[in-house]
N, CA, C and O atoms as a printed pandas DataFrame, in Angstrom:
     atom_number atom_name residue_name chain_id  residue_number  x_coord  y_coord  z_coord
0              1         N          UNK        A               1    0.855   -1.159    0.000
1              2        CA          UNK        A               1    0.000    0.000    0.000
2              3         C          UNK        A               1    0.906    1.229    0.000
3              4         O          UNK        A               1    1.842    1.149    0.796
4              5         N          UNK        A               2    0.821    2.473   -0.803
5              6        CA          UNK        A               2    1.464    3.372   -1.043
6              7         C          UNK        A               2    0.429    4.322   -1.362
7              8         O          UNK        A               2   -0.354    4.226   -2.306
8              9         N          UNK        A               3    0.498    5.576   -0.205
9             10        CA          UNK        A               3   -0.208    6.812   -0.547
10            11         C          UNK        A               3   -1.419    6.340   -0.234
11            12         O          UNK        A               3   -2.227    6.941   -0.942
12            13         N          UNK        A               4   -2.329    5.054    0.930
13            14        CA          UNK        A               4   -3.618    4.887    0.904
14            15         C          UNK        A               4   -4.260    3.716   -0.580
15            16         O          UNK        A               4   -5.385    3.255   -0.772
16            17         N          UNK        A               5   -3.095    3.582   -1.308
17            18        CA          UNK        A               5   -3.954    2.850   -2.668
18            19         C          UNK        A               5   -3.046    1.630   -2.341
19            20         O          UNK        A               5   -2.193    1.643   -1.453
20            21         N          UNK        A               6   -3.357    0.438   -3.260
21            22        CA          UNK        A               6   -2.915   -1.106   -3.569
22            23         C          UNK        A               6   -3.595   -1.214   -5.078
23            24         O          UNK        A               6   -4.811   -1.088   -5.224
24            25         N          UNK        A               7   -2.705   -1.457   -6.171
25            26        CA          UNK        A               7   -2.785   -1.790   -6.957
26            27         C          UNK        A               7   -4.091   -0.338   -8.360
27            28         O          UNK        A               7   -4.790   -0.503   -9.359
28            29         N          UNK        A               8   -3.803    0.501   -7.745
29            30        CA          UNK        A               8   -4.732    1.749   -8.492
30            31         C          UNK        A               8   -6.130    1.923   -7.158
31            32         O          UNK        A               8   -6.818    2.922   -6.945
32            33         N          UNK        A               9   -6.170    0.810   -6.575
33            34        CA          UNK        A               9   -7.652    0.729   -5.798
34            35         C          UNK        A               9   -7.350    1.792   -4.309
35            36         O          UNK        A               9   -6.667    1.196   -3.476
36            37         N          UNK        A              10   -7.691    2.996   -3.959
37            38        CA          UNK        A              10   -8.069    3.373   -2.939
38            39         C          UNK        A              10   -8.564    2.531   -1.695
39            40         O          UNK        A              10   -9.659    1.971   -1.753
40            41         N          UNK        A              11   -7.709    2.430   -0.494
41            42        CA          UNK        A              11   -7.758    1.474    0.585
42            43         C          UNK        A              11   -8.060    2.446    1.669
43            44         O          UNK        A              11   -7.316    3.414    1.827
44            45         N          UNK        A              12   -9.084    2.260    2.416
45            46        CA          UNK        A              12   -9.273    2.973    3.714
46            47         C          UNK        A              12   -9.510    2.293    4.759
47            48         O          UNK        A              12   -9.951    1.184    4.454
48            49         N          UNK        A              13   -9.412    2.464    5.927
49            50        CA          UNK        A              13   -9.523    1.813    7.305
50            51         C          UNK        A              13  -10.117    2.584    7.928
51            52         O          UNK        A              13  -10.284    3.756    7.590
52            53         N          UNK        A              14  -10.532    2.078    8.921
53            54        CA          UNK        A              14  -11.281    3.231   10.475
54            55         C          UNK        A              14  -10.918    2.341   11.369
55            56         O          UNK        A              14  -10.799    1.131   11.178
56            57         N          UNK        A              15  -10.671    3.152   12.722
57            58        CA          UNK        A              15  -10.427    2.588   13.845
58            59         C          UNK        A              15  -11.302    3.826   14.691
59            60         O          UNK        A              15  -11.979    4.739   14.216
60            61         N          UNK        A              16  -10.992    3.459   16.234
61            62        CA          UNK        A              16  -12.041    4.022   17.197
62            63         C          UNK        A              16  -10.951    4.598   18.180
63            64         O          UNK        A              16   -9.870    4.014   18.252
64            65         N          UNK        A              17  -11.212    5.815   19.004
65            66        CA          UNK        A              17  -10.279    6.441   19.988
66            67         C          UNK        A              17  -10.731    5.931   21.294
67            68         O          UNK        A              17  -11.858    6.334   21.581
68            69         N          UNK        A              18  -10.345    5.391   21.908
69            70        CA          UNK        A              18  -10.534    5.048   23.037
70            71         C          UNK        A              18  -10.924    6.128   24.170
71            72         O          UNK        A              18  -10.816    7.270   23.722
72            73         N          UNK        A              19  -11.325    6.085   25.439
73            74        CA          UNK        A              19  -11.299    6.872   26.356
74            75         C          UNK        A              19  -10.454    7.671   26.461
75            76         O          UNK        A              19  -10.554    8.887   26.299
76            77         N          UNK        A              20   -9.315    6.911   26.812
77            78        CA          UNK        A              20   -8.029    7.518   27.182
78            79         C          UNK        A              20   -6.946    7.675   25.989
79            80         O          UNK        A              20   -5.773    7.307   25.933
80            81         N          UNK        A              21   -7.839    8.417   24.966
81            82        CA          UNK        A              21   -7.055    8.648   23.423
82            83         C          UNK        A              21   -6.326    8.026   23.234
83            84         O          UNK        A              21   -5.216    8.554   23.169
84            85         N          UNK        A              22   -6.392    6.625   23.030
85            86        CA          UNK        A              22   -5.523    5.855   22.528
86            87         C          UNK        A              22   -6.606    5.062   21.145
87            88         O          UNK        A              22   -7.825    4.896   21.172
88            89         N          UNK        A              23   -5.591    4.687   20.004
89            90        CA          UNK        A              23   -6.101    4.107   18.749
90            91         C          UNK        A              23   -4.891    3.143   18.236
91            92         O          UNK        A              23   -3.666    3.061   18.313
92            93         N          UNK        A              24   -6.136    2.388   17.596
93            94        CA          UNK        A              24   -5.444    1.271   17.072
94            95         C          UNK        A              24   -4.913    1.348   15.429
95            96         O          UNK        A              24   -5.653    1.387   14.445
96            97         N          UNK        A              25   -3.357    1.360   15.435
97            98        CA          UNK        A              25   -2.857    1.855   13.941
98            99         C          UNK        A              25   -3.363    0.384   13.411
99           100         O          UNK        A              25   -3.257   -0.548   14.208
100          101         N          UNK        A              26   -3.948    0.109   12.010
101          102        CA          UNK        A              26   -4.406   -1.735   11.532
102          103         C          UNK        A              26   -3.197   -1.877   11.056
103          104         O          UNK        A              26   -2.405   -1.125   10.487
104          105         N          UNK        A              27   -3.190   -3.014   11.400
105          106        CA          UNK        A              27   -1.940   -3.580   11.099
106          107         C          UNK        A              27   -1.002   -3.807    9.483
107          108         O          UNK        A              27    0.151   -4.114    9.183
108          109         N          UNK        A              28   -2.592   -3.362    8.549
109          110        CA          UNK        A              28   -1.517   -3.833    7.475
110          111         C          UNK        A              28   -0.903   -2.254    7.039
111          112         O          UNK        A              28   -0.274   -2.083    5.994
112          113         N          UNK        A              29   -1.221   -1.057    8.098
113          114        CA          UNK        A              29   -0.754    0.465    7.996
114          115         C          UNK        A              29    1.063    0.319    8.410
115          116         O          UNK        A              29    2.129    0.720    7.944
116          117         N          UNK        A              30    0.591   -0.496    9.546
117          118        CA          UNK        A              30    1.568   -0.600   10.739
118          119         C          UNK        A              30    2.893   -1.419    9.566
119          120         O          UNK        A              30    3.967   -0.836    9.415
120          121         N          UNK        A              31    2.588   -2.899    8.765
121          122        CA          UNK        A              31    3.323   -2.736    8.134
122          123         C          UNK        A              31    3.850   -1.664    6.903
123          124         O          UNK        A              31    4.819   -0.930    6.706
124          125         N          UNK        A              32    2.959   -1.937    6.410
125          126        CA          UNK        A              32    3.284   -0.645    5.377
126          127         C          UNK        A              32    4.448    0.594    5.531
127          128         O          UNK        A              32    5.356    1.050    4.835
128          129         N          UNK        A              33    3.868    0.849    6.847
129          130        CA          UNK        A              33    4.857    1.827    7.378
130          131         C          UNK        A              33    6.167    1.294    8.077
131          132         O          UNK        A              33    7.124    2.032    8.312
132          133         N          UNK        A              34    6.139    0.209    8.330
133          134        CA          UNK        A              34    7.058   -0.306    9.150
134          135         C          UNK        A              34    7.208   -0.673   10.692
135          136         O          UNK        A              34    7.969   -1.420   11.307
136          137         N          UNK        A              35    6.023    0.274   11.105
137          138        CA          UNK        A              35    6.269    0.289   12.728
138          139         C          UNK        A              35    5.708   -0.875   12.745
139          140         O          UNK        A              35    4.767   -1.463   12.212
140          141         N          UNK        A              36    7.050   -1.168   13.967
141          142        CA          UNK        A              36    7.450   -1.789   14.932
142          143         C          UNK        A              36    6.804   -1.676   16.599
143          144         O          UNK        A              36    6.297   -0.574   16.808
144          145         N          UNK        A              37    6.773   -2.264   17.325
145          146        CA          UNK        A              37    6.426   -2.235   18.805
146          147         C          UNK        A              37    7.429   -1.547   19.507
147          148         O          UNK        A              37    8.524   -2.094   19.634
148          149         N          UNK        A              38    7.216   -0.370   20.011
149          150        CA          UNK        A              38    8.198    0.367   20.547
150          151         C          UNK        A              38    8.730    1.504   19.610
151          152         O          UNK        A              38    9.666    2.158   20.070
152          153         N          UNK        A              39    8.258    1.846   18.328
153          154        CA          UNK        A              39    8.637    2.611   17.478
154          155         C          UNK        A              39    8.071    3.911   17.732
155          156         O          UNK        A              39    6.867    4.159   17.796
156          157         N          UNK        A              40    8.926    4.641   17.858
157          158        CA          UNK        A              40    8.870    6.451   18.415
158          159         C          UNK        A              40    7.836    7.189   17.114
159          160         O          UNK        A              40    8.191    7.269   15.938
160          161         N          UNK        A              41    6.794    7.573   17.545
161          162        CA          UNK        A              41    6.155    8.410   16.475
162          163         C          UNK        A              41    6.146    9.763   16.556
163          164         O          UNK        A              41    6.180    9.921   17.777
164          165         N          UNK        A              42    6.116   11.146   15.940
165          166        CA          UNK        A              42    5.853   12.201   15.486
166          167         C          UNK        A              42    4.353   12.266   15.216
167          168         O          UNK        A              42    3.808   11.483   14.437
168          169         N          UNK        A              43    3.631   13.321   15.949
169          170        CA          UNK        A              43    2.150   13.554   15.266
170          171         C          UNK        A              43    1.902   14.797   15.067
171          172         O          UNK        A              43    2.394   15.573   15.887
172          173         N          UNK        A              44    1.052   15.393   13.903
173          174        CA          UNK        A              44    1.145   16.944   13.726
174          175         C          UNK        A              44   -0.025   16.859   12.770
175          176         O          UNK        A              44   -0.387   15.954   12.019
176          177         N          UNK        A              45   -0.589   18.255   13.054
177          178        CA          UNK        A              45   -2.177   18.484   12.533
178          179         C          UNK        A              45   -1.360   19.704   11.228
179          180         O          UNK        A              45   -0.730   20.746   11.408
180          181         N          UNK        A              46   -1.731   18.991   10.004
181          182        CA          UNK        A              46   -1.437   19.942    8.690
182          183         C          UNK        A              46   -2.874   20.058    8.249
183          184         O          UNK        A              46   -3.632   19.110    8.453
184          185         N          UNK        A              47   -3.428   21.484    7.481
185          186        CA          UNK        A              47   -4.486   21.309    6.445
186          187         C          UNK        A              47   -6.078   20.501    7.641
187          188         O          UNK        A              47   -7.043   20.010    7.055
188          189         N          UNK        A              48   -6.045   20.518    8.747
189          190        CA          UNK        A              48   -7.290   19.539    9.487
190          191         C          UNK        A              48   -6.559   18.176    9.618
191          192         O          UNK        A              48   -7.114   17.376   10.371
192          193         N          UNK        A              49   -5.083   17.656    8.846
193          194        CA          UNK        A              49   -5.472   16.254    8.839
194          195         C          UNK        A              49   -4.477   15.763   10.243
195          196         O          UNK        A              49   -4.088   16.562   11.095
196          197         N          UNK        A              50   -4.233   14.530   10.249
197          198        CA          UNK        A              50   -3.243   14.266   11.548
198          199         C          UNK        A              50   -2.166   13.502   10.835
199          200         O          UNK        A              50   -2.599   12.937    9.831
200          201         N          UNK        A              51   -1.022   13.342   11.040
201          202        CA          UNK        A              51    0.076   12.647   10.290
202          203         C          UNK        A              51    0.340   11.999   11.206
203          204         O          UNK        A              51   -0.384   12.140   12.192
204          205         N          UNK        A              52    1.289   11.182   11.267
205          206        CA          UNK        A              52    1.840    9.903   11.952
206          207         C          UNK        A              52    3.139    9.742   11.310
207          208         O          UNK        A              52    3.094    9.181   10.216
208          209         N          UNK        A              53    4.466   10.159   11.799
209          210        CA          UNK        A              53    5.550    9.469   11.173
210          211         C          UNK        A              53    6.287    9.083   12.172
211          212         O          UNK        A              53    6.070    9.378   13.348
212          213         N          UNK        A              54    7.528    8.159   11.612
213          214        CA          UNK        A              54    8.555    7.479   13.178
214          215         C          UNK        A              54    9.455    8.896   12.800
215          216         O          UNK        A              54    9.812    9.478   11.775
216          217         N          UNK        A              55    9.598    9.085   14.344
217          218        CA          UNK        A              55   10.846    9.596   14.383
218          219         C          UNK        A              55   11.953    9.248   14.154
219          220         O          UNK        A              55   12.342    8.163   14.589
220          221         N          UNK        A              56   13.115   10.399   13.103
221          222        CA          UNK        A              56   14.301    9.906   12.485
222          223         C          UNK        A              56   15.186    9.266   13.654
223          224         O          UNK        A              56   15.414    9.829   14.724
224          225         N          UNK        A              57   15.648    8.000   13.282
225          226        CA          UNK        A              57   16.668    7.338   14.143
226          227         C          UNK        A              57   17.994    8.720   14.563
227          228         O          UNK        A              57   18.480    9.436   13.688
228          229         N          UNK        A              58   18.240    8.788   15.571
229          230        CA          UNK        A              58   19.330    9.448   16.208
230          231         C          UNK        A              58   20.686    9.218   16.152
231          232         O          UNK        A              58   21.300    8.786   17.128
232          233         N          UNK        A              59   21.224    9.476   15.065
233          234        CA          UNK        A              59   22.648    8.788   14.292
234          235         C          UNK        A              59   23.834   10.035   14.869
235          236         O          UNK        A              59   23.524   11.197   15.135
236          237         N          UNK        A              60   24.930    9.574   14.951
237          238        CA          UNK        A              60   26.298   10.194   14.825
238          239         C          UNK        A              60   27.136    9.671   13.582
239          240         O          UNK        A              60   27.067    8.569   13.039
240          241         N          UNK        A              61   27.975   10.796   13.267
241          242        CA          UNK        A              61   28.529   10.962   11.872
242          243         C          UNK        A              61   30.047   10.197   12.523
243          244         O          UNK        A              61   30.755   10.807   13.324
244          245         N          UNK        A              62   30.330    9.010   12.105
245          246        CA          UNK        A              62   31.742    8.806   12.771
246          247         C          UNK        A              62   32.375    7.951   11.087
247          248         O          UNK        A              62   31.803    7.338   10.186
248          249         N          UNK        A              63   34.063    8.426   11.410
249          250        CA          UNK        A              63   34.803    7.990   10.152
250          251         C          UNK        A              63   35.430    7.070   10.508
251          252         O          UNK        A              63   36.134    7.025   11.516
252          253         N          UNK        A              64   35.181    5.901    9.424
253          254        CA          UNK        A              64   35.987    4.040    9.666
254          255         C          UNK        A              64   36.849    4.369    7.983
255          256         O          UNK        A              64   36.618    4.274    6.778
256          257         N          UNK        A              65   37.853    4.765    8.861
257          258        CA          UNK        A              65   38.910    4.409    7.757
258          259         C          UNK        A              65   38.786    5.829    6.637
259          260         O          UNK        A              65   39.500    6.816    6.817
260          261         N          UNK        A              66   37.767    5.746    5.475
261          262        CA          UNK        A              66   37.954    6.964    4.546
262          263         C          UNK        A              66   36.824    6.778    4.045
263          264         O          UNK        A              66   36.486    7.314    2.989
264          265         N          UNK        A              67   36.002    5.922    4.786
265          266        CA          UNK        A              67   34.658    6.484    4.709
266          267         C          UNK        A              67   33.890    6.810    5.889
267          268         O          UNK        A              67   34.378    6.440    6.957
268          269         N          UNK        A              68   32.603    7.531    5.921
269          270        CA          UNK        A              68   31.750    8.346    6.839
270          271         C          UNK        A              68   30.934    7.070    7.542
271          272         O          UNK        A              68   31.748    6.147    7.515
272          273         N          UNK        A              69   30.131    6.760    7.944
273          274        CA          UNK        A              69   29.411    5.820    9.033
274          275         C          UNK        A              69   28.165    6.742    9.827
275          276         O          UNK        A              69   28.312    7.573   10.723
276          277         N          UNK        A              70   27.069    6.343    9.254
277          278        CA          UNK        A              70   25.936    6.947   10.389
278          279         C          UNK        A              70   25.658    6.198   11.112
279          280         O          UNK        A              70   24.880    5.346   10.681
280          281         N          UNK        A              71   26.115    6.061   12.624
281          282        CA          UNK        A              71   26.047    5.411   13.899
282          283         C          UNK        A              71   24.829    5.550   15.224
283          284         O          UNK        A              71   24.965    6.461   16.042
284          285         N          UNK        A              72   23.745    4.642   15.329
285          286        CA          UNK        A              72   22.858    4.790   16.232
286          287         C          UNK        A              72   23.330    5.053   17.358
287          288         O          UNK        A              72   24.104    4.314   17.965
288          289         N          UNK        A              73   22.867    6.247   17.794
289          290        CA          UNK        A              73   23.664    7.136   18.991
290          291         C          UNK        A              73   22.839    6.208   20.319
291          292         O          UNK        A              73   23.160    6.282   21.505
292          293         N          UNK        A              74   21.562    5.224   19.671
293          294        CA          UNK        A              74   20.928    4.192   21.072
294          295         C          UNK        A              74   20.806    2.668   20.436
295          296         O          UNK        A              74   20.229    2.321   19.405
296          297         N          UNK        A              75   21.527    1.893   21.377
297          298        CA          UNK        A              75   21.168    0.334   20.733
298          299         C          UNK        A              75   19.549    0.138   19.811
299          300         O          UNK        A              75   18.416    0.385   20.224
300          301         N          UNK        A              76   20.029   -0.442   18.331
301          302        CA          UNK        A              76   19.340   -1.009   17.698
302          303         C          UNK        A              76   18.933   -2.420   17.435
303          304         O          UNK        A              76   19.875   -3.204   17.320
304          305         N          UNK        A              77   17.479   -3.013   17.290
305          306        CA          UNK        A              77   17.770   -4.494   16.809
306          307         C          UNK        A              77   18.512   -4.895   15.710
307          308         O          UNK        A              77   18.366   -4.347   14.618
308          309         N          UNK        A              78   19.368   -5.885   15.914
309          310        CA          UNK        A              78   20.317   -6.595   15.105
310          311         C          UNK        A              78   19.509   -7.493   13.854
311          312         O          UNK        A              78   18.830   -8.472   14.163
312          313         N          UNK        A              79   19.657   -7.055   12.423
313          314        CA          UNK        A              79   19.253   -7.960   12.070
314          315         C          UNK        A              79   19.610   -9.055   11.323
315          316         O          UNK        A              79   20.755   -9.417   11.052
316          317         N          UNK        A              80   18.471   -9.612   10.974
317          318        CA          UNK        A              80   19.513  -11.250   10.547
318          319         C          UNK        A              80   19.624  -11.240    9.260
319          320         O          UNK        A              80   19.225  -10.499    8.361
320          321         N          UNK        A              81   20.348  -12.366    9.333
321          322        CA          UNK        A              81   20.951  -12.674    7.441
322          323         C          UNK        A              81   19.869  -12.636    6.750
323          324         O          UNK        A              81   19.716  -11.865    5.802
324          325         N          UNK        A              82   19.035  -13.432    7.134
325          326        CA          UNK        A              82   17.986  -13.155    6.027
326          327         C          UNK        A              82   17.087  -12.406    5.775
327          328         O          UNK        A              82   16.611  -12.370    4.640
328          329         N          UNK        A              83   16.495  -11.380    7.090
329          330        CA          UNK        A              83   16.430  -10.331    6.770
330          331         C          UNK        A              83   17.197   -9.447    5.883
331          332         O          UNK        A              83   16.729   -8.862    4.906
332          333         N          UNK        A              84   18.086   -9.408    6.185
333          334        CA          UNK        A              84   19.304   -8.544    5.192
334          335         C          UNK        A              84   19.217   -9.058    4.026
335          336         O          UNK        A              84   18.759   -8.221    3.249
336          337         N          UNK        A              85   19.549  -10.528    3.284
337          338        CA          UNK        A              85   19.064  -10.917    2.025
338          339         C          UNK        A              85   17.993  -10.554    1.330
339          340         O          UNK        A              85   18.079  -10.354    0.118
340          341         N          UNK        A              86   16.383  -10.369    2.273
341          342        CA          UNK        A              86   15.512  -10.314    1.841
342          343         C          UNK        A              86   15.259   -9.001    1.333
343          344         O          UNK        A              86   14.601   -8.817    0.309
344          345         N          UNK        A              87   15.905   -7.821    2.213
345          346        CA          UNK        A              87   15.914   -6.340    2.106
346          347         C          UNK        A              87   16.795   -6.374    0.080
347          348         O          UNK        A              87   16.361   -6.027   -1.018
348          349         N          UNK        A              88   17.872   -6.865    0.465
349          350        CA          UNK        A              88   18.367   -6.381   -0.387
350          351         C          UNK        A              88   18.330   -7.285   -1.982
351          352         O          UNK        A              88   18.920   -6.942   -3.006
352          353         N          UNK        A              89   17.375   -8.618   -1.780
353          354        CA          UNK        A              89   17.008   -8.828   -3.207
354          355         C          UNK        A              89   15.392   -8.146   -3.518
355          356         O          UNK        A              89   14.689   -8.207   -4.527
356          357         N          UNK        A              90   15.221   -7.633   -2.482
357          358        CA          UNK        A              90   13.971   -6.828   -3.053
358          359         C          UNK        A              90   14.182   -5.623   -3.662
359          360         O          UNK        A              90   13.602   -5.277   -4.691
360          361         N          UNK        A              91   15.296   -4.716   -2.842
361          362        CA          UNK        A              91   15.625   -3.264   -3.585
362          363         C          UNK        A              91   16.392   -3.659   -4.770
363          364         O          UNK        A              91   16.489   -2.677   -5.506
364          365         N          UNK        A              92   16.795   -4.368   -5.110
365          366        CA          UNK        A              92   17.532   -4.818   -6.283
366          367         C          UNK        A              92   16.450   -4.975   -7.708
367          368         O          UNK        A              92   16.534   -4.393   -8.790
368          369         N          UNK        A              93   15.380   -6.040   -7.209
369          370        CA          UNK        A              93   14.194   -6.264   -8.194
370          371         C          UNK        A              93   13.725   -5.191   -8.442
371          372         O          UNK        A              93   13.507   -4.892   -9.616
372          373         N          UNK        A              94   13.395   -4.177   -7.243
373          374        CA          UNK        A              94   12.221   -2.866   -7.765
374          375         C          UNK        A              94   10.895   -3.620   -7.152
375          376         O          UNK        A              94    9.873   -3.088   -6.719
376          377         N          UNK        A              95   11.120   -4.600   -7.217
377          378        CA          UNK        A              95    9.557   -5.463   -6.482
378          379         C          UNK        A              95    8.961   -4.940   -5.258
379          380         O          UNK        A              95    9.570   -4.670   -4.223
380          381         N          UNK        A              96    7.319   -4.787   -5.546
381          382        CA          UNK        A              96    7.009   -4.595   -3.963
382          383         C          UNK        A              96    7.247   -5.445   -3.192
383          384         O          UNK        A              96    7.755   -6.461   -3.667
384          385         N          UNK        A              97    7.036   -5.409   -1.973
385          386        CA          UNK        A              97    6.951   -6.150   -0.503
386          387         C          UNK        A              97    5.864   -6.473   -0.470
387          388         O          UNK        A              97    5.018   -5.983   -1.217
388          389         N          UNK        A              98    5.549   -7.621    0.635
389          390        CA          UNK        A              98    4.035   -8.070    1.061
390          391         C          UNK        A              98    3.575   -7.033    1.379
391          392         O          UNK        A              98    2.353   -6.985    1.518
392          393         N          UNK        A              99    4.456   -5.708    1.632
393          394        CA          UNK        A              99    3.917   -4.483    2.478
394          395         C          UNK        A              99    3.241   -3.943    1.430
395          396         O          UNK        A              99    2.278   -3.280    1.815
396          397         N          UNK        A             100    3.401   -3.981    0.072
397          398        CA          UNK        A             100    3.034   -3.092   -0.945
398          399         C          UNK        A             100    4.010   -1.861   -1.482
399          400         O          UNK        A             100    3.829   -1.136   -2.459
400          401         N          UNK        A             101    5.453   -1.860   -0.224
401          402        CA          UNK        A             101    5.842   -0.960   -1.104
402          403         C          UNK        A             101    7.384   -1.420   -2.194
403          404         O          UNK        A             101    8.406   -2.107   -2.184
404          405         N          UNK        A             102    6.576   -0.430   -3.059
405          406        CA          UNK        A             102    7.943   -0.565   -4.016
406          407         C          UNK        A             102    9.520   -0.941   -3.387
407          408         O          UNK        A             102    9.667   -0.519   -2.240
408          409         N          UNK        A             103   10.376   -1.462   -3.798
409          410        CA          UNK        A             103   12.045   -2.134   -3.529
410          411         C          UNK        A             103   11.581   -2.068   -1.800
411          412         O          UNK        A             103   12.556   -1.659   -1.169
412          413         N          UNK        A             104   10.579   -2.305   -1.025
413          414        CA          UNK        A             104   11.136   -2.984    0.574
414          415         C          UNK        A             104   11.026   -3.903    0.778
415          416         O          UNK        A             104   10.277   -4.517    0.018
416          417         N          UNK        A             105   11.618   -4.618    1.838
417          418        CA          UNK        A             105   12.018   -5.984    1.950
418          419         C          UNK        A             105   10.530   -5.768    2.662
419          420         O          UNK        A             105    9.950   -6.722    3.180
């Protein structure tokens, strides 16, 4: 899903605010977007609407050798080989993801 659509078709969801303003992101948003459990969000009212993005990971600029390195300034999950395979024969194809989006694993 990209931009709300899958395949030309317009996709919408509803969820409900709870008492205590809490809502449920659906899960196939949650992939789409990526979040994770524990993933830091940004929220901001543009135009009436509400946005939702993760906040940019918190990197330091450090040099290995004669090249640059953007370094998570807070422990990250480690991931695995095949995650990593999977990331990177997908950006390679151009293929969507189960997520819908274009080259993500």
């Amino acid at each position: 899903m990209i931009d709300g659509t899958r395949h030309g078709i317009i996709i919408t969801m509803e969820t409900t605010i709870d008492k205590a303003g809490r809502l449920v992101v659906p899960k196939a948003v949650r992939e789409a977007s990526r979040l994770r459990p524990g993933t830091r969000v940004r929220f901001r009212v543009r135009d009436g609407c509400i946005e939702i993005e993760p906040v940019p990971l918190d990197v330091s600029l450090e040099r290995h050798g004669s090249t640059v390195v953007a370094v998570p300034r807070e422990g990250q999950p480690v991931l695995t080989a095949a995650e990593v395979e999977k990331t990177t024969a997908s950006l390679r194809s151009g293929a969507p993801s189960a997520s819908g989006i274009q080259g993500a694993g």
